[in-house]
C-alpha positions in Angstrom: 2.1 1.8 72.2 3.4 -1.0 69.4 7.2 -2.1 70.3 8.9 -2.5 66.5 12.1 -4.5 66.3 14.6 -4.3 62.8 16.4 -6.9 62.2 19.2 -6.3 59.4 21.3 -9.1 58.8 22.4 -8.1 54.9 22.3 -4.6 55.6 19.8 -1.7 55.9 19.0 0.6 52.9 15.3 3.0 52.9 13.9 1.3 50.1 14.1 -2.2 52.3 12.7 -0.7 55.6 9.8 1.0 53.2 9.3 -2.1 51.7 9.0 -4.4 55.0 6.2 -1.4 56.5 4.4 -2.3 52.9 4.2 -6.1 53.5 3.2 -5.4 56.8 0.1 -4.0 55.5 0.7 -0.3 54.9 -1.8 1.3 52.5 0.3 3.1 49.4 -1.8 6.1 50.5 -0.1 6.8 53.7 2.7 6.9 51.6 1.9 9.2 48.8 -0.6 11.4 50.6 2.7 13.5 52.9 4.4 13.3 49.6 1.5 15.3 47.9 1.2 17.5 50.4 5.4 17.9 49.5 4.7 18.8 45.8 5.7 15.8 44.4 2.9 14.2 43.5 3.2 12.4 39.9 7.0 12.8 39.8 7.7 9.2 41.4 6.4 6.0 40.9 6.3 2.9 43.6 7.3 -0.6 41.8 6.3 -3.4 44.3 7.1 -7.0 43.4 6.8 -10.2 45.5 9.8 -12.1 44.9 11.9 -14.5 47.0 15.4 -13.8 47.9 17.5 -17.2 48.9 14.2 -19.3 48.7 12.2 -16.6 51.6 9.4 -14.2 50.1 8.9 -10.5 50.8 8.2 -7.0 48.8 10.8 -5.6 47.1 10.5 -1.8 46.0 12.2 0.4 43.2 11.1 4.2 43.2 11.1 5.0 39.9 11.9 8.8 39.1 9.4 10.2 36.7 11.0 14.0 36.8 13.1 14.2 33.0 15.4 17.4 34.2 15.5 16.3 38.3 15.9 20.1 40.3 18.7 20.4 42.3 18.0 20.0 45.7 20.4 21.9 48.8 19.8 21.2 52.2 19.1 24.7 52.8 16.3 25.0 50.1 15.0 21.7 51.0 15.2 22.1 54.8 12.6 25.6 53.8 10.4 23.3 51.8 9.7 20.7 54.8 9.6 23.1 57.8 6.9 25.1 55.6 5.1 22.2 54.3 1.5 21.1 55.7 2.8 17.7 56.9 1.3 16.6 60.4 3.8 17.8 62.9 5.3 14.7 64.3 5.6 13.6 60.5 7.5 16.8 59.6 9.4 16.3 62.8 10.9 13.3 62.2 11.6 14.1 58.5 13.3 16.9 59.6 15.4 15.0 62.1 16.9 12.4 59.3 17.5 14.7 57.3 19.0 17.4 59.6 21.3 14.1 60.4 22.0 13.3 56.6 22.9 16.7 55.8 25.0 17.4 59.3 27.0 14.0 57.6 27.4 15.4 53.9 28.7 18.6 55.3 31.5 17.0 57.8 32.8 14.5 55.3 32.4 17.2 52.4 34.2 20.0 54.4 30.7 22.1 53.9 28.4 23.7 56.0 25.3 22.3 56.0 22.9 24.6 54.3 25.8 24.9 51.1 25.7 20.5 50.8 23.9 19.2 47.7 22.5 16.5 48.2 22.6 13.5 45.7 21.9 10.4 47.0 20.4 11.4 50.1 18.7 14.2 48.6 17.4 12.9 45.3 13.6 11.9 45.0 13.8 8.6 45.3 15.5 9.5 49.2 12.5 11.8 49.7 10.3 9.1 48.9 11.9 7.0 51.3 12.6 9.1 54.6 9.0 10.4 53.9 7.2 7.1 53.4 9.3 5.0 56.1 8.3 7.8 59.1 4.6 8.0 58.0 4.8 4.2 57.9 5.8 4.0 61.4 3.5 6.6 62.7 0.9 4.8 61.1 1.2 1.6 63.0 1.6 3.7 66.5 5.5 2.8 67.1 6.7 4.2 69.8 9.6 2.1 70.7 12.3 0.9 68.0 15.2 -1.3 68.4 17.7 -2.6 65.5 20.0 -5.4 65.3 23.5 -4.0 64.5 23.8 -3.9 61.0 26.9 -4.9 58.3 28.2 -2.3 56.8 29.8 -3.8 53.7 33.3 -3.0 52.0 35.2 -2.8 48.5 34.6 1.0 46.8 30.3 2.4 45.7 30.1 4.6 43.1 28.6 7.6 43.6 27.7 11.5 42.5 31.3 12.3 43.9 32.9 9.9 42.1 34.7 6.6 43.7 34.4 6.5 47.4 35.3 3.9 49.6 33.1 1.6 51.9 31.5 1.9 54.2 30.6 5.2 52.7 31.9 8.4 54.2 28.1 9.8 55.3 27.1 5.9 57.2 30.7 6.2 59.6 30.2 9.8 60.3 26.4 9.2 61.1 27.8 6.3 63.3 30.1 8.5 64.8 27.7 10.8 66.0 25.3 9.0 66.8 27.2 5.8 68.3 25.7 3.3 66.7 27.5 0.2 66.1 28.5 -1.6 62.7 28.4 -5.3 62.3 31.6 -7.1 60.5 31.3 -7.5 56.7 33.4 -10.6 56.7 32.2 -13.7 54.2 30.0 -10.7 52.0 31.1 -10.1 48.4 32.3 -6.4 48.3 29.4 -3.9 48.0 27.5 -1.2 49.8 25.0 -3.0 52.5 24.2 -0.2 54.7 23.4 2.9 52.9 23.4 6.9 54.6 19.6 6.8 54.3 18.7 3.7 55.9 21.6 4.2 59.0 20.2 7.8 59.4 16.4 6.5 59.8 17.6 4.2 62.1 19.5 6.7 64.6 16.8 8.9 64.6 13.9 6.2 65.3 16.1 3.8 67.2 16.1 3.4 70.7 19.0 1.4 70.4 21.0 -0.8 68.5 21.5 -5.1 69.6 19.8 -8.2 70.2 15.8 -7.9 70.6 14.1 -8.1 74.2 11.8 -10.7 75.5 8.7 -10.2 73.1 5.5 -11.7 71.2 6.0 -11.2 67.7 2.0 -9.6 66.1 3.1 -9.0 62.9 6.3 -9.4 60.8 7.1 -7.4 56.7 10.1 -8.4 54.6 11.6 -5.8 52.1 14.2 -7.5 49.9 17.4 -6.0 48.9 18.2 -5.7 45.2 21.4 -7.7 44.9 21.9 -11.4 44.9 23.8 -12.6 48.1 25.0 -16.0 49.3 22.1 -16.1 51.8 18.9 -14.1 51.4 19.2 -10.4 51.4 16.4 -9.0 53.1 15.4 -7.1 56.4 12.5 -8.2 58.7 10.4 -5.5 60.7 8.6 -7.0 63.4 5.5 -5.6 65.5 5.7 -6.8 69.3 4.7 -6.7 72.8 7.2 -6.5 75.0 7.5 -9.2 77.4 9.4 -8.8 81.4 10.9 -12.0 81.7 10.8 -13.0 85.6 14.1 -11.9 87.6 15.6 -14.5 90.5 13.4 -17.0 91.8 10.2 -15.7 92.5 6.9 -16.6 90.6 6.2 -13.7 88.1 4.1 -11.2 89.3 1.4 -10.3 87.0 1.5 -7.9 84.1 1.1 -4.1 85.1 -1.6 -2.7 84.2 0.3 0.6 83.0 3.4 1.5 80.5 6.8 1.8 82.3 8.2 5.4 82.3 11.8 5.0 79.1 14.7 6.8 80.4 16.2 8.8 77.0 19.4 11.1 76.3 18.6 14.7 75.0 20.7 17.5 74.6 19.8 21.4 76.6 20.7 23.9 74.4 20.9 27.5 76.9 22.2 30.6 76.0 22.0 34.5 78.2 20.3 37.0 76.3 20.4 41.2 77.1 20.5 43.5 74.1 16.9 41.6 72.2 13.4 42.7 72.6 10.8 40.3 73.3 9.5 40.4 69.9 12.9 38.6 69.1 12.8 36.5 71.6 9.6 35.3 70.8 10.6 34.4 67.2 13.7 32.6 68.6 11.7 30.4 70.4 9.2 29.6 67.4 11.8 28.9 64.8 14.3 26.6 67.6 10.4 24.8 68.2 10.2 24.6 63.9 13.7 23.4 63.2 12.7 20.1 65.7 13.4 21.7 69.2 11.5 19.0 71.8 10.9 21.9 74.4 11.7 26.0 74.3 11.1 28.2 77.3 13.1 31.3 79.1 13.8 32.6 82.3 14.6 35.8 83.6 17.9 36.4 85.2 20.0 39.5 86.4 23.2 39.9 83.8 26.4 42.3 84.1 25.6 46.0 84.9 22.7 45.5 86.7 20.9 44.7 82.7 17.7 42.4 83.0 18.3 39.4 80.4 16.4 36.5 79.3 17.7 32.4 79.7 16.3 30.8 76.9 16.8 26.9 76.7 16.1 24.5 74.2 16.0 20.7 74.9 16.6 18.7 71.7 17.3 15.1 70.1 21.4 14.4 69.8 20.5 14.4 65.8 19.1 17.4 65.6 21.4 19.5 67.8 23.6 20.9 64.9 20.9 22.2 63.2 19.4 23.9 66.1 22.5 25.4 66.6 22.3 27.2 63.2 18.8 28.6 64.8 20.8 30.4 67.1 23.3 31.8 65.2 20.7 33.1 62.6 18.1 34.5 65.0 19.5 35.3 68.2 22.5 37.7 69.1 24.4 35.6 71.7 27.6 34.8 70.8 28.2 31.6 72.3 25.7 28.9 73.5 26.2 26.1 76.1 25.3 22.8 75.7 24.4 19.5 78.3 23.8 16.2 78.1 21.4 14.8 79.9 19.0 12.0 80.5 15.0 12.3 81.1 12.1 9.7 82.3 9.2 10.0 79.6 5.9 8.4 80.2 4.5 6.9 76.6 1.9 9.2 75.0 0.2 9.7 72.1 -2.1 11.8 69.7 -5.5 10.6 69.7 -9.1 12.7 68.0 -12.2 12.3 69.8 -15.5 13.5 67.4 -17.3 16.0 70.2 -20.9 18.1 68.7 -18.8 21.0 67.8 -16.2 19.1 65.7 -13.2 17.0 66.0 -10.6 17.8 68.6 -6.9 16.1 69.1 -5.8 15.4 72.6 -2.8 14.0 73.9 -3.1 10.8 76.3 -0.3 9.3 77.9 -0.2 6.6 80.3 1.2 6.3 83.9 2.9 3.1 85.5 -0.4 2.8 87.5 -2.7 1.9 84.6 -4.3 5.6 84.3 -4.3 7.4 81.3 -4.8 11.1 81.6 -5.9 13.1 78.7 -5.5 17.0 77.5 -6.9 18.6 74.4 -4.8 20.4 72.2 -5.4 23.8 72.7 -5.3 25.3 69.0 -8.3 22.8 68.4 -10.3 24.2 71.3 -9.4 27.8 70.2 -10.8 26.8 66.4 -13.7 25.3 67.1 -14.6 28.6 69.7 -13.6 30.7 66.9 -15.6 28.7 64.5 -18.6 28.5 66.7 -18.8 31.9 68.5 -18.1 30.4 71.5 -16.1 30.9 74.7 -12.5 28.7 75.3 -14.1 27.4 78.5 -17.6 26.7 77.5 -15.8 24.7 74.4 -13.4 23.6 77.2 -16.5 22.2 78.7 -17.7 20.1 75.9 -15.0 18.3 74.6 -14.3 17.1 78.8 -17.6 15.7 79.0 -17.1 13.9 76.3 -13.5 12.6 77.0 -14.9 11.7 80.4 -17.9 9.6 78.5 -14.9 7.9 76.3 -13.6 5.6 78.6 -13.7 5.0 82.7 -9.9 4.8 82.5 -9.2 8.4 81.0 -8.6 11.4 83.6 -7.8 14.9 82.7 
């Protein structure tokens, strides 16, 4: 439950935000073990330097391209490679979602549709190396709450794949347009790019908001440096924090609860009426809408025109990733319209944790209420593995892995 708070003040590019999760202690291995598992192992190279920018230290990084005839990469073809990929899920997940949210850009300000952009910048290796490493890095240190300082955008003209463009670049106001995040004024900064596609995009997706921080304890603080010389020092700080409630009227503080607060978020339900599919289809609906980022998939049945028996299938998904899920349906289902809602959700903070039991290791999700519990549920495809491994039955597996969560920790409930 580790509260992370960006703070931008020159700008926000990927290689800074990787850069600041490296000073903050992450291993390189976090880093190039996903990428690995990506097949791109020995076609990159991480320079990290120590330098100072405006007399402050901090890491600065360069990821240097070791592929001589680069592939091209289309969001289509890459979009296969990551939903098929090993990755841990929540990794691939948020991959998924910055790039669903670069590409969704490219294709609006390209007049493309998204599977058709090519991707330079944002697609390139160096981009890859920085969406990947920045999401492991902050799964790695358990964030589960972000919030970014509103970031300059910069002016004057970037030169790019496409030529000329102007600043800020095309893909950062369209992602800012979708996504409503706010751009800081550029005024007093020599003309140049300061907040780059990448870096906006891995902020809307991980953000919980953009503007000044909360109340907090700072634990630990990285600096990635930016690569060009400024008038004051060009870097971003990324600071590890616990939240602090700052006493309301006159009353003496009460004491800290003992439990995590339930976070109200936005998400987007995706629903659409279904008659003339079999069940077969339906099923492989669901599973590719879960695979392209869906939070949630489930169905209903419901009484149609004619007296036909249909299917209600909804999807609940993130606001960046709900043009891409709409190209799910389209491609696997045969409505021909689908309805979509805003609406707003309490979550209760959870996590993935592995407990070591006598048969093997098991995952288990534990999330904690506002009353200081924390209940805890084993994933089911680890049960079913190890009963498949060991010859046993679910519930006698079932069995052994709750007596152990119940010898883990007085606090846990199932």
């Amino acid at each position: 439950m580790t509260l992370a708070l960006l703070d931008c003040p020159t700008g926000l590019a990927g290689n800074m935000l990787l850069a600041a999760l490296l000073d903050l202690g992450l291993p390189e291995a976090a880093i190039h073990a996903p990428l690995a598992q990506l097949g791109l192992a020995d076609r990159y190279r991480l320079r990290i330097e120590e330098r100072r920018s405006g007399g402050l230290r901090g890491l600065h990084l360069e990821v240097e391209t070791l592929e001589s005839q680069p592939p091209h990469r289309h969001w289509g073809s890459l979009r296969q490679q990551l939903s098929s990929s090993p990755l841990d899920p929540a990794l691939r997940q948020r991959v998924l979602a910055v790039f669903t949210l670069l590409a969704d850009a490219e294709a609006t300000v390209h007049g493309h549709v998204p599977e058709q952009v090519h991707f330079h910048e944002v697609g390139a290796l160096d981009a890859l190396v920085d969406v990947v490493g920045v999401c492991a890095g902050l799964l790695h240190f358990g964030v589960t709450s972000l919030r970014c300082t509103v970031p300059p955008a910069g002016h004057g003209t970037v030169q790019t794949a496409h030529g000329v463009l102007p600043l800020p670049a095309p893909a950062v106001l369209e992602i800012a347009r979708r996504c409503g995040c706010p751009l800081g004024t550029s005024e007093g900064f020599p003309a140049g790019e300061l907040t780059t596609p990448t870096g906006l995009a891995l902020a809307a997706c991980w953000s919980d908001g953009f503007g000044q921080a909360p109340s907090h304890v700072p634990l630990r603080i990285g600096v990635g440096l930016g690569s060009r010389s400024l008038d004051r020092p060009n870097l971003l700080r990324l600071c590890l924090a616990r939240a602090v409630e700052p006493p309301t009227g006159d009353s003496s503080p009460e004491p800290e609860a003992p439990g995590a607060q339930p976070r109200l978020e936005t998400i987007v339900q995706q629903q659409a009426q279904i008659d003339d599919a079999t069940a077969e289809d339906l099923a492989f609906l669901a599973e590719e809408l879960r695979q392209a980022g869906a939070l949630e998939v489930f169905s209903q049945p419901i009484g149609m025109k004619k007296g036909r028996q249909g299917s209600l299938i909804t999807a609940l998904v993130s606001e960046p990733q709900r043009a891409a899920l709409r190209q799910v349906w389209w491609r696997h289902s045969t409505s021909l319209g689908l309805r979509e809602q805003m609406q707003q959700r309490w979550v209760l903070p959870r996590g993935i944790e592995e407990l070591s039991t006598s048969l093997g290791p098991v995952r288990f999700k534990r999330h904690l209420r506002p009353d200081g519990l924390a209940r805890c549920k084993a994933e089911y495809d680890d049960l079913a593995g190890l009963a498949r491994q060991h010859g046993l039955p679910l519930a006698v597996v079932r069995a052994v892995v709750d007596r152990c969560l119940d010898q883990s920790g007085p606090e846990a409930q199932r």
